[in-house]
C-alpha positions in Angstrom: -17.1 12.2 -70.1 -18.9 12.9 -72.8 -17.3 16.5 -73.7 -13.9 14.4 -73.0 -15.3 12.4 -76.0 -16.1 14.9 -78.3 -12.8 16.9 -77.3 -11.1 14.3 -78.3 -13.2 13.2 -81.4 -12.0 16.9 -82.3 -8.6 16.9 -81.7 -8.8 13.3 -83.8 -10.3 15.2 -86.7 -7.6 17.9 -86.1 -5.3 15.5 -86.7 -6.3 13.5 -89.5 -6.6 17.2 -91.2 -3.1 17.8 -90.1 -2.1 14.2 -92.1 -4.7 15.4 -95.5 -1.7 18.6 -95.5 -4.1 21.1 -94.4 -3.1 23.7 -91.9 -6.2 25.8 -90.2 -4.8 28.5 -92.5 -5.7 26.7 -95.6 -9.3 26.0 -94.5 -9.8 29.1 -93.6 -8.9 30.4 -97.2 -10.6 27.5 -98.6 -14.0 28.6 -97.4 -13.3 32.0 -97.9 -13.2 31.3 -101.7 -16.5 29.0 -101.0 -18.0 32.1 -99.9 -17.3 34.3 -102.9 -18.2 31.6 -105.1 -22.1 31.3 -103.2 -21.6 35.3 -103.3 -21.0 35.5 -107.3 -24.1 33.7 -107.6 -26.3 36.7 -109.0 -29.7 37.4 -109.3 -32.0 36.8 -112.2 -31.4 39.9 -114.3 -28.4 40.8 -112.5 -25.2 39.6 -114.5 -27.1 41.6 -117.9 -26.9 44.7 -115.5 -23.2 44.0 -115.1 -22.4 43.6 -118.4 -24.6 46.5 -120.0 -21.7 49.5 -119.8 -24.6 51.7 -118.3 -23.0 54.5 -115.9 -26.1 53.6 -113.8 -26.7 50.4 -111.7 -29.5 50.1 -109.4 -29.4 46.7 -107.5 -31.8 48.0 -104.9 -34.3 45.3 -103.1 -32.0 42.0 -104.4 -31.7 40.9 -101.0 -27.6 41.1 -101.0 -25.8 40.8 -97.8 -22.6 41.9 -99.7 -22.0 44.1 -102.6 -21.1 42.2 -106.0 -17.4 42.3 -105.9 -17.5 42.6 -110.2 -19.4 46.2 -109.2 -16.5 47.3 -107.6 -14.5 46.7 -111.2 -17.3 49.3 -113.5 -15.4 52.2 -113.1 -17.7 53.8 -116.0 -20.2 53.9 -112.9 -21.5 57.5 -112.5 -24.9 56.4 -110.2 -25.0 53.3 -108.2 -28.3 52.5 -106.2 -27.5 49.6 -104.0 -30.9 50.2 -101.3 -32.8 47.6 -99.7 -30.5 45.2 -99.5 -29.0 43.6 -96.2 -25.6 45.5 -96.6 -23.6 46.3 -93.2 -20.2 47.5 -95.0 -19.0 48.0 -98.4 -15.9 46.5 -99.4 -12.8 48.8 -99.5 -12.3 48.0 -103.3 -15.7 50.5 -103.7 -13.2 53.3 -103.7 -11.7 52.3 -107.3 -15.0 53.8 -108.3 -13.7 57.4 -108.4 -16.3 58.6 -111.6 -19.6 58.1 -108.6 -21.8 60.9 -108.7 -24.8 59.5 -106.9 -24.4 57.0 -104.2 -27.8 55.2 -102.3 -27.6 53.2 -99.5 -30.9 53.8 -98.0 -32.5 51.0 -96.4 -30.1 48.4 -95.2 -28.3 47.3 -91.5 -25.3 49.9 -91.5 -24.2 51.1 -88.3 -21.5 53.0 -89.4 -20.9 55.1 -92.8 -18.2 52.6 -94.9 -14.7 54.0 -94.7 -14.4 53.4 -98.2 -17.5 55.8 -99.0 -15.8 58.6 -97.7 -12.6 58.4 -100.2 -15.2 59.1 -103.3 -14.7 62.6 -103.4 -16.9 63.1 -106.4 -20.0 62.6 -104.4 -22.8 65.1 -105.2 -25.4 63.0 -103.6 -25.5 60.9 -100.8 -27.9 59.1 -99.5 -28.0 56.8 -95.9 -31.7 57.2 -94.7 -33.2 54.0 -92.8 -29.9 52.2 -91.4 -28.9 52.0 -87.7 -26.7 55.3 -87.8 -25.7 57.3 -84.8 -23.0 59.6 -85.8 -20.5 60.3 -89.0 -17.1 59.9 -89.0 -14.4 62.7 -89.3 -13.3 61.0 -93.1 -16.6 62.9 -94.7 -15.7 66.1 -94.6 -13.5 64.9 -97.8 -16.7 64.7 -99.5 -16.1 68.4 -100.4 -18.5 68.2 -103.8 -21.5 66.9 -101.8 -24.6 68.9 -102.2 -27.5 66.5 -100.7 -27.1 64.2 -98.1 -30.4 62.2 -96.7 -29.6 60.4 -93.2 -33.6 60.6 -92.3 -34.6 57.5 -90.2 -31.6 56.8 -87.9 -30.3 57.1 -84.6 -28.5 60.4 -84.1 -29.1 62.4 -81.0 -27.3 65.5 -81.6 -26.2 67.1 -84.7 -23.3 65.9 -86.5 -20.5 68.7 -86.3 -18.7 67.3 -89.6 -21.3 68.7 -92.0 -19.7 72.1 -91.1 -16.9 71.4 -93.2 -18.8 70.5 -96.2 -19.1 74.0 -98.1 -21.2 73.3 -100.9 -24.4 70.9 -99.1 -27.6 72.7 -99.9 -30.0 70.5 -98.7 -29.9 67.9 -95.4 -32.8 65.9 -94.9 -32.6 64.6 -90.8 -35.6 63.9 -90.3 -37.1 60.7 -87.8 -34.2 61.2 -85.6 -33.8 61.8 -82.1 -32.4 65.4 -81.6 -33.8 68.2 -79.0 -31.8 71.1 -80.0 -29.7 72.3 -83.1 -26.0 73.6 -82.1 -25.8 77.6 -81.9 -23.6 77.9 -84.3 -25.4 75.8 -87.0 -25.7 79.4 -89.1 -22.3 78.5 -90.5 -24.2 76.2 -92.9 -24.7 78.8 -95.5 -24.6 77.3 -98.3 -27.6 75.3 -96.6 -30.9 75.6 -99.1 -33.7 73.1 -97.4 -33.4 71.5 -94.4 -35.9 68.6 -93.0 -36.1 68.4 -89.1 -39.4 66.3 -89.2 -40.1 63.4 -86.6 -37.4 64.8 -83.9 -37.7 65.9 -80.2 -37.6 69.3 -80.1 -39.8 71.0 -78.0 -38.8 74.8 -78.5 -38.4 76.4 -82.0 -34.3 76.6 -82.3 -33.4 80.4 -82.5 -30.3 79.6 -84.5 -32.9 79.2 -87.7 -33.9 82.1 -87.0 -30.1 83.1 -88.6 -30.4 80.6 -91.3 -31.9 83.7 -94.1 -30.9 81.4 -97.1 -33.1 78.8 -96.1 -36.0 78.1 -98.3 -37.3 74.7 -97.3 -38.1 74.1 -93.9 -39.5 71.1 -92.2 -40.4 70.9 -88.4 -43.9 68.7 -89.0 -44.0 65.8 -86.1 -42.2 67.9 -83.5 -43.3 69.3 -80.0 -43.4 72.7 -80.6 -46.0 74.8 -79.1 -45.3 78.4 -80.3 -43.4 79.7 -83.1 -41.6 82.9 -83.9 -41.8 85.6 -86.8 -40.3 84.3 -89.9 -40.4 87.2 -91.7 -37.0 87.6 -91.4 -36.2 84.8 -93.6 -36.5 86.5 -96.9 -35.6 83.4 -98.9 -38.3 81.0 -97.3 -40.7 79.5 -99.9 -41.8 76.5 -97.7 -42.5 76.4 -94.4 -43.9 72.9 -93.1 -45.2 72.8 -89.1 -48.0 70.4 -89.3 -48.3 67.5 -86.1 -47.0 70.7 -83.5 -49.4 71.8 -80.5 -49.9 75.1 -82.0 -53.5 76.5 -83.6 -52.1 79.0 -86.5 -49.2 79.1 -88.1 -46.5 81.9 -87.4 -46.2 84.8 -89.5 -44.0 84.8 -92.5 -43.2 86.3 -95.5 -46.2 86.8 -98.3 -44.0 84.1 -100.8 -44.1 81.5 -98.5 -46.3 78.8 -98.5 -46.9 76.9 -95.1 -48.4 74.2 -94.2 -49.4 72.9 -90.7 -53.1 73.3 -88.6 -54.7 76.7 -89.4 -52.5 77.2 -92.6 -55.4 76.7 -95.4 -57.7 79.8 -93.7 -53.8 81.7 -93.7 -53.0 81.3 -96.9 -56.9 81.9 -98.2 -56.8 85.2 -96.6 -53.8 86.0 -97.7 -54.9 85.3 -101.0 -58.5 87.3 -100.5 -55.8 90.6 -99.5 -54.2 90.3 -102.9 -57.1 89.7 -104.9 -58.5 92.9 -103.0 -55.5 94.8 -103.4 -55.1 93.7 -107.4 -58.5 95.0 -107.3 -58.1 97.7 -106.4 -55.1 98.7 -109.2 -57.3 97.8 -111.7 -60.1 100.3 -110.7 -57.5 103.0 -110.0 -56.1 102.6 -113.2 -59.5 102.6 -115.2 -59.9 105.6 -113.6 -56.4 107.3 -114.7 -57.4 105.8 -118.2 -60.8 107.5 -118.5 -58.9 111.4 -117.3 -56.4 111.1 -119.7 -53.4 110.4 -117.6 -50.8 108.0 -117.4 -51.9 105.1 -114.8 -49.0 104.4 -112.0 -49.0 101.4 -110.8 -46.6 100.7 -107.8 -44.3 103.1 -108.8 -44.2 101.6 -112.0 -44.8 104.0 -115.0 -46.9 102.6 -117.9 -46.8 103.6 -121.4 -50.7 105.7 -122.2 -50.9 102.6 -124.8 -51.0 100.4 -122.1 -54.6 98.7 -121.4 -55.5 98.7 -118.2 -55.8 94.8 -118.0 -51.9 94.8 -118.9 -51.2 97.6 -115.9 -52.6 95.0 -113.4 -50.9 92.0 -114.2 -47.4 94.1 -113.5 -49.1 94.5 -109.7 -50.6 91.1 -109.3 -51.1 87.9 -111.2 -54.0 86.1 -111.6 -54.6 84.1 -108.0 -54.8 80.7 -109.8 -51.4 82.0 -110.9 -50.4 83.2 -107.7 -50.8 80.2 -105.8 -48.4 78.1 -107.9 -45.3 80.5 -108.9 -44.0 81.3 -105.8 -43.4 77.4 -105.6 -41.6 76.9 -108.8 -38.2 77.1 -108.0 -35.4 76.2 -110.9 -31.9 75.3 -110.4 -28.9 77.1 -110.1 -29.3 80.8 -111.5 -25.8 81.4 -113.2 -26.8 85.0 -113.2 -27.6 85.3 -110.0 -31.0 86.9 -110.5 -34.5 86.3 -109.0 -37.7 87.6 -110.1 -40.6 87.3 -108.5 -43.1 85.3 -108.2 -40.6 82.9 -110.3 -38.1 82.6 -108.0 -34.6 81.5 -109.4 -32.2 79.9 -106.9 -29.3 77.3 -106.3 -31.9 74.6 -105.6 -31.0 71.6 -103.6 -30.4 68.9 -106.2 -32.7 66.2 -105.0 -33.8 64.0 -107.7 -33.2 61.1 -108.9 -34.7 58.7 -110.4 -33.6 54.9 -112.3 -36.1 52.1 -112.9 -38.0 52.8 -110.1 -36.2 54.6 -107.5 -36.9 58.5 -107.1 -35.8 61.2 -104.9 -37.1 64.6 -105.8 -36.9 67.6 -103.5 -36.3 71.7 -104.8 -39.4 72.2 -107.4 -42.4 72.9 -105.5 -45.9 72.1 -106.8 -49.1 72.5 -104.7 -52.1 70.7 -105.5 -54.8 70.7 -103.2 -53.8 69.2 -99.8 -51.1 66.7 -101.0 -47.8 68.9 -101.8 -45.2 67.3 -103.9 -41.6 68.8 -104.1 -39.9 68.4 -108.0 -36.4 68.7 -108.5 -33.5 67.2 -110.3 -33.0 64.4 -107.8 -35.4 64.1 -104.8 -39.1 63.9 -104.5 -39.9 63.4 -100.9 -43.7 62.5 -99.6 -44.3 62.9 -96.1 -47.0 60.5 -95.8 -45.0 57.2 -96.4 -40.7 56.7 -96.9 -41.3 56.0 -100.7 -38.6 56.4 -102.8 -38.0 56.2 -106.4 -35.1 57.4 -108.2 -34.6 59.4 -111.4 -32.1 60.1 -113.5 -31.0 63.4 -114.5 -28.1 65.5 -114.3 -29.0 69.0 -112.5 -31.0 69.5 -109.4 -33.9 71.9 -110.2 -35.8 72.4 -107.0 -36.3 71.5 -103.4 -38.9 69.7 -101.4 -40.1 67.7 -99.0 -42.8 64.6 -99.9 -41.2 61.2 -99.8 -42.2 58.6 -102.6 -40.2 55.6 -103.3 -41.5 52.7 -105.2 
């Protein structure tokens, strides 16, 4: 009887509603405007952003379950950092905002990438680490411009097929996922620069990387791997990262690289020891052509008689303090084309970015001591802890792979 009562207490109210002139319609829209009103209710801080005319917004960490519908109306916006929040979708009206560069939505409940994301077709950087992702849709191959996408710390469990049809992405960071292989044909990626498989399942070394000669970032740390292949075939690699695999040295590569992984510090002293040895040996071989009167050659490099000897040397080897840092320093896109060595020019993978507080840097590499940082224009990535922190500036200069968000 007593869910007769309250049936009928409802069906009362329903009534007397139906004699105030509302229909259910008319509630429903009246509480809809409730909740835009509670939603319009901004932060401390917040409404000055809005107002400043600043092509970038960050609104990371302000708790927001929805996305401001005035941000929607900026269309100056060139960067908009909306992380941390509570966001599941974005609202459709996002898409007005045609002028977006940079887009991060690291960090909140999305299961799947908003449809509306997918329609900004200026996208050069998008980022969708630490959400509840398992695949991509078709829609973002439209993304054609997109040179960096992050989708680190989600659910995938094989390798999403769409990112074929993106011809430009240089640098993919898929790390703390759940894949076990790579697809054989992943070498289609060529205009792939670094590439962050960290934190997966795989158990064997994928032979298909083995294909992948642009590469010059390559992370594989956290992984089950017990024996790795020859990388010398890689030319391009500068950075190859193996560390928390069951293996005891790491696998031979190419003398620019720089690896880093259990046994890598003796590899890369000795590797160091040979060059000293060998610059060495230049020296003394050209002091001796000096002191007879000829002309020294030095790697089949003719110097001038008024050449000192010191100057001969440094065109066979730098100085190792040298040495140990410029095959790391990697600029942005060479518009020539060119690399010289140990300097190495090349189409880094724009991963930087950085705005009151949030930075992503990845493509510059600097090594100091055991802790390796990775500059760029937009990305700085630190293994040790998903730290981000975003700066602002236009190009991407290097790859890497350390994590650091603040």
């Amino acid at each position: 009887m007593g869910n007769s009562s309250r049936k009928g207490e409802g069906e009362e109210g329903e009534e007397e509603g139906g004699k105030d002139g509302e229909e259910p319609e008319e509630v429903a829209e009246k509480e809809k405007e409730v909740e835009q009103e509670v939603e319009e209710e901004l932060p401390l801080g917040v409404e000055e952003l809005l107002e400043s005319g600043d092509p970038v917004l960050d609104l990371s960490y302000r708790k927001f379950k929805r996305l401001p519908s005035r941000v929607c109306a900026l269309l100056h916006l060139e960067k908009l950092y909306i992380c941390g929040n509570s966001l599941r979708t974005l609202p459709d009206a996002i898409v007005e905002l045609q002028g977006l560069r940079i887009l991060a939505l690291d960090f909140n409940k999305m299961e799947d990438v908003p449809p509306a994301v997918c329609q900004l077709t200026n996208l050069t950087r998008l980022y969708l680490g630490s959400n509840r992702l398992m695949t991509l849709p078709p829609e973002l191959r439209n993304l054609q411009s997109l040179r960096c996408l992050w989708v680190e710390s989600n659910y995938f469990q094989s390798f999403p097929r769409e990112l074929y049809d993106l011809p430009h992405l240089k640098s993919l960071q898929i790390g703390d996922n759940r894949l076990k292989t790579l697809p054989p044909d992943l070498w289609r990626m060529e205009a792939l620069r670094g590439l962050w498989l960290y934190g997966n399942r795989f158990d064997t070394f994928p032979k298909v990387l083995l294909r992948m000669e642009s590469l010059e970032i390559l992370d594989l740390d956290r992984n089950k791997i017990s024996e790795f292949p020859s990388l010398k075939r890689l030319k391009a690699l500068r950075l190859f990262s193996y560390d928390h695999n069951p293996v005891d040295e790491p696998p031979n590569v190419g003398e620019e690289a720089l690896v880093v992984g259990e046994g890598a510090a003796e590899f890369l002293e000795a590797r160091e020891a040979r060059k000293d040895r060998l610059r060495k040996a230049a020296e003394k071989e050209a002091e001796e052509l000096a002191l007879a009167g000829e002309e020294p050659v030095i790697h089949g490099i003719l110097k001038n008689s008024g050449s000192n000897s010191k100057q001969a040397s440094s065109g066979a080897s730098d100085d190792p303090e040298v040495k140990e840092e410029d095959p790391l320093v990697t600029e942005g896109e060479d518009e020539g084309g060119c690399v010289e060595l140990p300097i190495t020019d090349y189409d880094g993978v724009e991963l930087e970015y950085e705005e009151e507080g949030v930075e992503y840097e990845t493509e510059e590499l600097i090594c100091e001591g055991e802790v390796f940082e990775y500059e760029g224009e937009e990305l700085e990535y630190e293994r040790a802890e998903m730290d981000y922190e975003y700066e602002d500036r236009e190009e991407l200069e290097d790859l890497g792979r350390q994590d650091e968000r603040t």
